[in-house]
C-alpha positions as a Markdown table, in Angstrom:
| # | Residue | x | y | z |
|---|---|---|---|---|
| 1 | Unk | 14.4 | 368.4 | 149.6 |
| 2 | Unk | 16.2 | 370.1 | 152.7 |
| 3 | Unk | 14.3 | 368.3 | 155.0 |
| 4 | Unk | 14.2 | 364.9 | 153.5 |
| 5 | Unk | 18.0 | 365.3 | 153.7 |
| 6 | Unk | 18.1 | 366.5 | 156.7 |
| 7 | Unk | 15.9 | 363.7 | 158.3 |
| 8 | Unk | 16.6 | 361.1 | 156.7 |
| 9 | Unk | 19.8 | 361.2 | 157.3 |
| 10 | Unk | 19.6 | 361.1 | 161.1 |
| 11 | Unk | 19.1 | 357.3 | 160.9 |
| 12 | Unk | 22.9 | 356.7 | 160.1 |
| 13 | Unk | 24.0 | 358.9 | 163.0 |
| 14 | Unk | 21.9 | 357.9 | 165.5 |
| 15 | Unk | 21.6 | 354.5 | 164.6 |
| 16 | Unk | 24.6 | 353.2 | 163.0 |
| 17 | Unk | 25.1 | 349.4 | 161.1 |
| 18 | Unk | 25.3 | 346.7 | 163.8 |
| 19 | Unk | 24.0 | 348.2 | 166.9 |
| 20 | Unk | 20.4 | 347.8 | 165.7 |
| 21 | Unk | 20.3 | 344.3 | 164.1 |
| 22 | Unk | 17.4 | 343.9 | 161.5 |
| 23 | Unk | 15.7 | 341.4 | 160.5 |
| 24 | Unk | 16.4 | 342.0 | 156.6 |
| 25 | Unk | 19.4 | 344.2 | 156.3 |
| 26 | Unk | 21.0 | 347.4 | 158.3 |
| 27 | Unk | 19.7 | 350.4 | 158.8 |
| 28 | Unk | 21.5 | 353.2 | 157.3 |
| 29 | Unk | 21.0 | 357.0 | 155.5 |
| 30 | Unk | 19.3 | 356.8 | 152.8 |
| 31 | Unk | 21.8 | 359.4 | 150.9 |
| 32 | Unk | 24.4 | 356.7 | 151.3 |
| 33 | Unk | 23.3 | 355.2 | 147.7 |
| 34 | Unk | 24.3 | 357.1 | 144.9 |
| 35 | Unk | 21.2 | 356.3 | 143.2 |
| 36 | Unk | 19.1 | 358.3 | 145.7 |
| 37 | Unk | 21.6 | 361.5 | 145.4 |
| 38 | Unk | 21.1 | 361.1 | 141.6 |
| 39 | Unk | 17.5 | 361.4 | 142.2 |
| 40 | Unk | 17.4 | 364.3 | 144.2 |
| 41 | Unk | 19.4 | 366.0 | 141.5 |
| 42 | Unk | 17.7 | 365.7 | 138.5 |
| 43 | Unk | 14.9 | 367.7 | 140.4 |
| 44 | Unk | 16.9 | 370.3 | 141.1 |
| 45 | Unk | 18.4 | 370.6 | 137.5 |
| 46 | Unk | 15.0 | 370.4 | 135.9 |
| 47 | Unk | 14.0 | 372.9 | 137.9 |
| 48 | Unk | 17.5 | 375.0 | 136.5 |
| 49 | Unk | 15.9 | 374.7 | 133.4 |
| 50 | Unk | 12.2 | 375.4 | 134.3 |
| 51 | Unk | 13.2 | 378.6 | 136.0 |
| 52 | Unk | 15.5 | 379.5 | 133.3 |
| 53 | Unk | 12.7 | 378.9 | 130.3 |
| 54 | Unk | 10.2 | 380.7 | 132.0 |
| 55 | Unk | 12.3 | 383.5 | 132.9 |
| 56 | Unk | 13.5 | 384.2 | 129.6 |
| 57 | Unk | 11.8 | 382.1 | 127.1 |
| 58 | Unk | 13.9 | 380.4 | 124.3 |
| 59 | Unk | 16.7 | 383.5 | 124.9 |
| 60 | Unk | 17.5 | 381.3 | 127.7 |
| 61 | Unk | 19.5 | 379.2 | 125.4 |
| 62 | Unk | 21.1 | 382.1 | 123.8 |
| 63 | Unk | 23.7 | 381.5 | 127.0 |
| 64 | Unk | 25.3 | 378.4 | 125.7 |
| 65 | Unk | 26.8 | 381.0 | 123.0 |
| 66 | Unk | 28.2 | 383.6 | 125.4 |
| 67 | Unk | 31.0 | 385.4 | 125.3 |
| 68 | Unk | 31.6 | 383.6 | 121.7 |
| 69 | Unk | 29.8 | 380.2 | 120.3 |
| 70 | Unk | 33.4 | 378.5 | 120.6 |
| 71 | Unk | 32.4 | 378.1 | 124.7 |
| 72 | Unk | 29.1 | 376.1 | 123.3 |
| 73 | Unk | 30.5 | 373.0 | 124.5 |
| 74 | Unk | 32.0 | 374.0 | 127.8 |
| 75 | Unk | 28.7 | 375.7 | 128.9 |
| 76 | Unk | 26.8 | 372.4 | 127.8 |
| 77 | Unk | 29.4 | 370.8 | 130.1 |
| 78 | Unk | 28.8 | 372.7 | 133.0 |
| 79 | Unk | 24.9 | 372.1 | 132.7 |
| 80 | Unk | 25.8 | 368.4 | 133.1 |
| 81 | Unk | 28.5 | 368.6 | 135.5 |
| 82 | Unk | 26.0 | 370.9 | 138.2 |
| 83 | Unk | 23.8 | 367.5 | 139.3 |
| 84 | Unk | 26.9 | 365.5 | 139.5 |
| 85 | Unk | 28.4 | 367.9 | 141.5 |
| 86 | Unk | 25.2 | 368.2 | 144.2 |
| 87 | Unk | 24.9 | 364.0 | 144.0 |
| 88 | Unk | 28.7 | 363.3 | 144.4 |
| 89 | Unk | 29.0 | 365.4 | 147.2 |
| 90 | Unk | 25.7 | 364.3 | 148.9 |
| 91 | Unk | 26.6 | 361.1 | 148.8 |
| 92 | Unk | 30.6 | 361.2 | 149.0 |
| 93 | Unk | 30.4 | 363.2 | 152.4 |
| 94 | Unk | 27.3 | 361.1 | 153.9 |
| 95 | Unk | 29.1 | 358.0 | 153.2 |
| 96 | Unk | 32.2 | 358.5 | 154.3 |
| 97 | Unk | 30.1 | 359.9 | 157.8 |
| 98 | Unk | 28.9 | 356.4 | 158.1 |
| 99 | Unk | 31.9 | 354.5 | 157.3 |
| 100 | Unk | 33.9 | 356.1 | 160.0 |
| 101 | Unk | 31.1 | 355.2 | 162.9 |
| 102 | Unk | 30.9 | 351.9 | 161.6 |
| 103 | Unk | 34.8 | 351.6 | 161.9 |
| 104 | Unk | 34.7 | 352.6 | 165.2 |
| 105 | Unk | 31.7 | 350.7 | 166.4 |
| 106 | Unk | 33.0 | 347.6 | 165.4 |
| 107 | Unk | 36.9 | 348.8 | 166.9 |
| 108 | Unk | 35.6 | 350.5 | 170.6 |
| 109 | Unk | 31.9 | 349.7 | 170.6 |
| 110 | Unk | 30.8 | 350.9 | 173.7 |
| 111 | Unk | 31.7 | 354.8 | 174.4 |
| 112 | Unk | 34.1 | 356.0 | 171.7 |
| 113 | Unk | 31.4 | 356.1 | 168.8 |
| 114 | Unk | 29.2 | 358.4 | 170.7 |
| 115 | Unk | 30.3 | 361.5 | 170.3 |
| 116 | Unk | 31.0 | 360.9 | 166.2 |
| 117 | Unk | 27.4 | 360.2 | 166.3 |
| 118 | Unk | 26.3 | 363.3 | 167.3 |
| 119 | Unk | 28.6 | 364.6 | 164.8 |
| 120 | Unk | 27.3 | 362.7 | 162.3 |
| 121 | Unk | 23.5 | 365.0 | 163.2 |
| 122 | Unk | 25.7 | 368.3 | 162.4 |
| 123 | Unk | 27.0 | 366.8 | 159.2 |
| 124 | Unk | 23.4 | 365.4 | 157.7 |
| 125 | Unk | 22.3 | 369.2 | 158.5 |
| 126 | Unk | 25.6 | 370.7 | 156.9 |
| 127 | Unk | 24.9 | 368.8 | 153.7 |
| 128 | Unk | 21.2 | 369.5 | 154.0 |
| 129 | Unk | 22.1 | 373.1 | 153.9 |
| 130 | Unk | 24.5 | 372.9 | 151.1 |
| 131 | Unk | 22.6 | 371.1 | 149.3 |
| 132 | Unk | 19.8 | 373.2 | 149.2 |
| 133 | Unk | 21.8 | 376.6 | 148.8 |
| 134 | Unk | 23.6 | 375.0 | 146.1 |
| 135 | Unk | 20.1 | 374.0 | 144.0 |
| 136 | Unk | 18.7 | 377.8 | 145.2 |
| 137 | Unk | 22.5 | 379.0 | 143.6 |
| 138 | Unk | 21.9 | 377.4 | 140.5 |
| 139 | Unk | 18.2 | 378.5 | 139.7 |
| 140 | Unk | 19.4 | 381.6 | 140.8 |
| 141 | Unk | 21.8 | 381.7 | 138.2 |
| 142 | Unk | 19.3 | 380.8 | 135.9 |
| 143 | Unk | 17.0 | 383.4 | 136.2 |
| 144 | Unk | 19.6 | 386.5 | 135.6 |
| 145 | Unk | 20.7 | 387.9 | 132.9 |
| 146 | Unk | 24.2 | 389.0 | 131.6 |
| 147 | Unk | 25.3 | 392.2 | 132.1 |
């Protein structure tokens, strides 16, 4: 998943909306649709759960209940709140990247947008990286017990 991320999303700062005029549409990061940063999430939170099971069996679950069963709903919360988290700010950060080279493209369109470009590079690989650290956090977490 890193390096889909990370790849993929050198196609919105290198080649930003309007410079490159398609046929059928624009050309953007594909991590710019929430739908796509939804999908990579799930993954990872199935694999939470995979990790988790096979680590410790059905005593996974027994963490739901911990320190008292009156936190059961709160720790079913944060199992749901985890992909939301790794989608919203995939996509938040990746599209507001894009936005801001489109702005300026269309405002100074010749040397201006350059240098945010390149910046855009760093911040596909910055999101790569937390995205996958994040995901590696969480089965982490997973897999270890109480103490």
């Amino acid at each position: 998943m890193f390096l889909f991320i990370f790849v993929s999303n050198w196609s919105g700062a290198l080649l930003p909306w309007k410079i490159i005029k398609l046929p059928h549409g624009e050309l953007a990061a594909p991590t710019n649709d929430i739908n796509t940063t939804v999908a990579l999430a799930l993954p990872t939170s199935a694999a939470y759960f995979f990790a988790g099971l096979s680590k410790k069996g059905l005593g996974y679950f027994g963490k739901y209940i911990q320190p008292t069963p009156k936190h059961l709903p709160i720790n079913i919360l944060e199992d749901f709140t985890k992909p939301l988290s790794l989608s919203f700010r995939l996509f938040g950060n990746i599209l507001a990247d894009e936005l801001v080279v489109v702005v300026l493209v269309s405002l100074v369109p010749s040397v201006v947008p350059i240098p945010v470009m390149f910046l855009g590079l760093f911040t596909s690989g910055i999101q790569a990286l937390i995205f996958a650290t994040l995901a590696a956090a969480y089965i982490g977490e997973s897999m270890e017990g109480h103490h």
